[in-house]
C-alpha positions in Angstrom: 65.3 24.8 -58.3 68.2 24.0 -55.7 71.4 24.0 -57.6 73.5 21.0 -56.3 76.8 22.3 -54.4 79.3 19.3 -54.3 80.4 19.7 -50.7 83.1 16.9 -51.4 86.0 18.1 -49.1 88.7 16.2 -47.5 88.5 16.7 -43.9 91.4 17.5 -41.5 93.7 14.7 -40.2 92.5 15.1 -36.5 88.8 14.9 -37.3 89.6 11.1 -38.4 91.8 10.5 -35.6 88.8 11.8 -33.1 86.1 9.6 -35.0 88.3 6.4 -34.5 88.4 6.8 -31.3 84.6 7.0 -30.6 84.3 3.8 -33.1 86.8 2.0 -31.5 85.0 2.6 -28.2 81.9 1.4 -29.2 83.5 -1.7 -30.8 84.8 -2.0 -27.1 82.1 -1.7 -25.1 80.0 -4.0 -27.7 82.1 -6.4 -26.8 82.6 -5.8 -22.6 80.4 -6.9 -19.8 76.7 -6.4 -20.6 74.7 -3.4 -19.3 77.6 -0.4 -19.6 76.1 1.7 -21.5 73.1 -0.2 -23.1 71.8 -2.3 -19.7 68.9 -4.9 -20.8 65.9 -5.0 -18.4 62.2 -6.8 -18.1 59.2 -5.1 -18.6 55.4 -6.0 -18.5 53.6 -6.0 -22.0 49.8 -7.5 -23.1 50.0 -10.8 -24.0 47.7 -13.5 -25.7 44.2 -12.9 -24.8 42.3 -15.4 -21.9 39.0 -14.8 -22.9 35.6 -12.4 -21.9 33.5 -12.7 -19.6 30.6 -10.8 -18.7 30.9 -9.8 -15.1 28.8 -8.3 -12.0 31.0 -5.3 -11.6 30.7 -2.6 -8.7 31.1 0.8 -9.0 30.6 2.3 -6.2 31.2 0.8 -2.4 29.7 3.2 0.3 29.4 1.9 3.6 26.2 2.6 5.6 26.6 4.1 9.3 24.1 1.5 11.4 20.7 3.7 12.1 21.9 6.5 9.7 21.7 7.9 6.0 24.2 8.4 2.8 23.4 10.1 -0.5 26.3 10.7 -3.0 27.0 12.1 -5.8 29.5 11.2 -8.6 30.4 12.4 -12.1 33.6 9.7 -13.2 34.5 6.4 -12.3 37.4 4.2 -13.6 39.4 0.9 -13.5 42.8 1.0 -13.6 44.8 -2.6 -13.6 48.6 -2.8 -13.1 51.4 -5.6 -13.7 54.7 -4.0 -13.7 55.4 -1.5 -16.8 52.3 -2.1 -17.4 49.2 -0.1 -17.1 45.9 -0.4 -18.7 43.5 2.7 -18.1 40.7 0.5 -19.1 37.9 2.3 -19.1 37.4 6.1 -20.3 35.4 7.6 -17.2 31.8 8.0 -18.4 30.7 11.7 -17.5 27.4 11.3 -15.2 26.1 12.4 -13.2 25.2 9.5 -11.2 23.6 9.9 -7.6 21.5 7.9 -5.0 20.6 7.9 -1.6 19.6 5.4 1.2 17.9 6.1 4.5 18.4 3.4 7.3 17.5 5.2 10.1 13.7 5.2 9.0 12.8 2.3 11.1 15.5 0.3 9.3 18.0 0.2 11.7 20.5 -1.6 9.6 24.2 -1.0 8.7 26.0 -3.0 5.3 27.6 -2.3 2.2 25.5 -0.1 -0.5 26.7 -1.0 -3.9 26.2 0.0 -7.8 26.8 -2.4 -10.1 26.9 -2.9 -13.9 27.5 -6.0 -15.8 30.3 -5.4 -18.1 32.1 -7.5 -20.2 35.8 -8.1 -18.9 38.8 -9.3 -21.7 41.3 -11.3 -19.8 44.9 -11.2 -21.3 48.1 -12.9 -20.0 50.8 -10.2 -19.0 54.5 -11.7 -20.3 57.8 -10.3 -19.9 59.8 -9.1 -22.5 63.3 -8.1 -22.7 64.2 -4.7 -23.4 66.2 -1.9 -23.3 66.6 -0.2 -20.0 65.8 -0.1 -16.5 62.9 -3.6 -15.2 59.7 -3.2 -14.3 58.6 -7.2 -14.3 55.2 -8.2 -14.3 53.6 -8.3 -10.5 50.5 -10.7 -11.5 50.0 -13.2 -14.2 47.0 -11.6 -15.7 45.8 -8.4 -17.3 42.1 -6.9 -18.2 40.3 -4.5 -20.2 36.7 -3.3 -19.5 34.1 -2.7 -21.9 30.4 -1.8 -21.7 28.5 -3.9 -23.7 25.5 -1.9 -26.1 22.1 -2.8 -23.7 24.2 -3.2 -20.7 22.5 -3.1 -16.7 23.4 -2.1 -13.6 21.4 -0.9 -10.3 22.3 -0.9 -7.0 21.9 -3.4 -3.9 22.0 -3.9 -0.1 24.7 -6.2 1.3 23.3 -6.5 4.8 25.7 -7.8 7.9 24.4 -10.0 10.7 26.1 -7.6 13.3 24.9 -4.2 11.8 26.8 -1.9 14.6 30.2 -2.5 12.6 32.0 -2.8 9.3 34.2 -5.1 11.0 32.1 -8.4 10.0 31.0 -6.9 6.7 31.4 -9.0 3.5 34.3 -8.7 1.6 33.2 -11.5 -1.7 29.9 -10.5 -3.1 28.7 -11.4 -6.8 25.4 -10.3 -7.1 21.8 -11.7 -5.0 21.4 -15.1 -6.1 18.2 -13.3 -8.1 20.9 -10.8 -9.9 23.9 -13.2 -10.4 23.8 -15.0 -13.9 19.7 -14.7 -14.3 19.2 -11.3 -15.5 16.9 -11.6 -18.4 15.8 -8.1 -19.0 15.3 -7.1 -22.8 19.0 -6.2 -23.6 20.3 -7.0 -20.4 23.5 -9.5 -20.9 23.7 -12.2 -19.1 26.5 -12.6 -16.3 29.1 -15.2 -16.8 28.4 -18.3 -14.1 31.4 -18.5 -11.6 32.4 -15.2 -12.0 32.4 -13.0 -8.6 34.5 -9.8 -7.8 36.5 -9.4 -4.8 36.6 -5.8 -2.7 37.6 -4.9 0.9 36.2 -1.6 2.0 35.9 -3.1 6.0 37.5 -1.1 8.8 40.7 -2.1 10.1 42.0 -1.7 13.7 45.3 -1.4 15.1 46.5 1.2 12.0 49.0 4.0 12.5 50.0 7.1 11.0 47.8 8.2 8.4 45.5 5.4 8.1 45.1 5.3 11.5 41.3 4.9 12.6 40.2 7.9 14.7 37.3 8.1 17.5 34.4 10.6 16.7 32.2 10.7 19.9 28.8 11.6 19.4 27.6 10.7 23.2 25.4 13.2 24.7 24.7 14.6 20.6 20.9 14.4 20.2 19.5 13.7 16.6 22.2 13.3 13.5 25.6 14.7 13.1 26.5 15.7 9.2 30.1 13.6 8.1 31.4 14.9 4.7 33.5 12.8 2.4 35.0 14.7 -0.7 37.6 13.9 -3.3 38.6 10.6 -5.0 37.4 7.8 -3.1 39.4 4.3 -3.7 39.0 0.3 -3.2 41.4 -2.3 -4.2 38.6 -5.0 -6.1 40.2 -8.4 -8.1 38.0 -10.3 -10.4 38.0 -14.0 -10.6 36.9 -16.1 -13.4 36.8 -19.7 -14.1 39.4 -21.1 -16.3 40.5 -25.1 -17.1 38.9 -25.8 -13.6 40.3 -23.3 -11.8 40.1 -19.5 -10.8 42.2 -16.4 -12.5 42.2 -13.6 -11.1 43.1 -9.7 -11.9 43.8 -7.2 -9.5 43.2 -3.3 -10.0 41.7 -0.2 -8.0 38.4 1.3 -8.5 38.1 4.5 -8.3 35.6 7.5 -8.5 34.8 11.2 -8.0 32.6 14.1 -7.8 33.9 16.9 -10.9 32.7 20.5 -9.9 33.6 21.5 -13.2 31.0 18.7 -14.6 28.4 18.3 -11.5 24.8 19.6 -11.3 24.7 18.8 -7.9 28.1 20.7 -6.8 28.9 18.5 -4.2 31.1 15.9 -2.5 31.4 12.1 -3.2 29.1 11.1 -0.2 27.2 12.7 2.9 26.5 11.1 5.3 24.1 11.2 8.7 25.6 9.4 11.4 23.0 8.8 14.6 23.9 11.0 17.3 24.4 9.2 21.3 26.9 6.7 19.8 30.6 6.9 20.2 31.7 5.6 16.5 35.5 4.7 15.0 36.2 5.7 11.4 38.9 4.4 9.2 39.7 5.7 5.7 40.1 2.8 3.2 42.1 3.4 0.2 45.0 6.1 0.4 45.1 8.9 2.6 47.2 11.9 2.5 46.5 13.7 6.2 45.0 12.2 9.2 41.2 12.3 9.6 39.9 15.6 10.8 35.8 15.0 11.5 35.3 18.9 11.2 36.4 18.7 7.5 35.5 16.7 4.5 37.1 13.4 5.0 39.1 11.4 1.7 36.3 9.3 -0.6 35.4 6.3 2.1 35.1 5.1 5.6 34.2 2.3 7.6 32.3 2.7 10.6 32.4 0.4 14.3 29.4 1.6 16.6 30.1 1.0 20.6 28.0 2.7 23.4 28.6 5.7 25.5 
């Protein structure tokens, strides 16, 4: 046992004088102008919940080169959705690997958008701002969501074809689904989409860029057969879903995002390969964020568009 030591002592005269004085300047600044030494801010938090909504969902975007082929392979994928302070990583990445490829220059002759899919429920929550201690960080849209996959859930992968199929520049930027996918999918254990729900996503090319983002010309004139174009790293595209609520939309932003893991792959390779028709003289553009300007000799970041002209 601890013997108990009374450590009762009377305490020097200065040591009260010193501990007034903090006291009183507490009391002081208590009572001052707000934010001197305890500033109040706005942040973003959760709030009450919308509702869920099952949801065509894509997972990967690729875009095709017109005449030529893509295969990828990817081990992780994710959501991520932002307002403010607040950030929900909504989905842990499910460890693949998942992998595909598409071959348009067999007679097909046709450029678009080659997307996976999965129809996953969506919880919609309002994001509110609170007052609290600190530096803001307000809420930058009205609405949050989480993701969840649903036990039975079903996903493949489809063509969205473009009328002009020698660019990206025309491509389709709103896409829910075929109308034979969107809200009719009565597979055993399939769930059933939610009608007027449809996701947003821009993966198009866009001219007159600068910098980093700047598109870049890869001439292939004169280049016989198909020239190999490499995309590694984590490939990015800004999506927003929209669902219907008291007669009108609601929409939640956030950035899709996926990856090829060495450490986890069986294939050991980059995000996407592509084979882009030789006698062509095509413009690339990175879509998501870049951190160095496109080199054509090296594996470029995650995604590209593609614009076709002639020689």
């Amino acid at each position: 046992m601890h013997e108990r030591v009374d450590r009762r002592r009377h305490a020097p005269p200065w040591r009260f004088a010193v501990v007034g004085a903090v006291v009183g300047a507490v009391i002081v600044v208590g009572f001052g102008p707000p934010g001197v030494l305890l500033p109040r801010g706005t942040n973003c938090q959760i709030g009450a919940e919308v509702g869920t909504y099952t949801i065509w969902t894509p997972l990967q975007v690729i875009n095709i080169p017109d005449g030529g082929n893509v295969s990828f392979a990817t081990d992780e994928w994710n959501f991520t959705v932002t307002s403010g302070s607040l950030t929900l990583n909504v989905l842990a990445p499910p460890k693949g690997p998942t992998a595909g490829s598409f071959a348009g220059g067999s007679g097909l002759n046709r450029a678009g958008i080659w997307v996976m899919y999965g129809d996953f429920n969506w919880t919609i929550y309002d994001a509110r701002n609170t007052s609290t201690m600190g530096a803001s960080d307000p809420c930058t849209q009205p609405y949050v969501a989480r993701i969840m996959i649903p036990g039975g859930a079903c996903g493949g992968w489809d063509i969205v074809s473009l009328a002009n199929n020698s660019t990206d520049l025309t491509e389709p930027h709103v896409w829910n689904g075929t109308a034979a996918l969107n809200g009719t999918e009565d597979y055993p254990g399939c769930p059933t989409q939610t009608p007027g729900t449809y996701v947003w996503f821009d993966s198009s090319l866009h001219l007159g860029l600068s910098g980093a983002q700047a598109e870049v010309n890869w001439n292939l004139c004169g280049v016989a057969g198909f020239k190999p174009l490499v995309l590694d790293g984590i490939a990015e595209v800004g999506v927003a879903l929209y669902v219907p609520l008291q007669g009108k939309d609601v929409s939640v932003t956030a950035t899709l995002e996926w990856y090829d893991s060495p450490a986890l792959s069986v294939y050991q390779g980059p995000t996407v390969s592509y084979l882009v028709p030789g006698g062509w003289n095509w413009t690339l553009a990175p879509v998501g964020p870049v951190d160095s300007m496109i080199n054509t000799d090296l594996p470029l970041p995650g995604l590209v568009a593609f614009a076709r002209t002639a020689c």
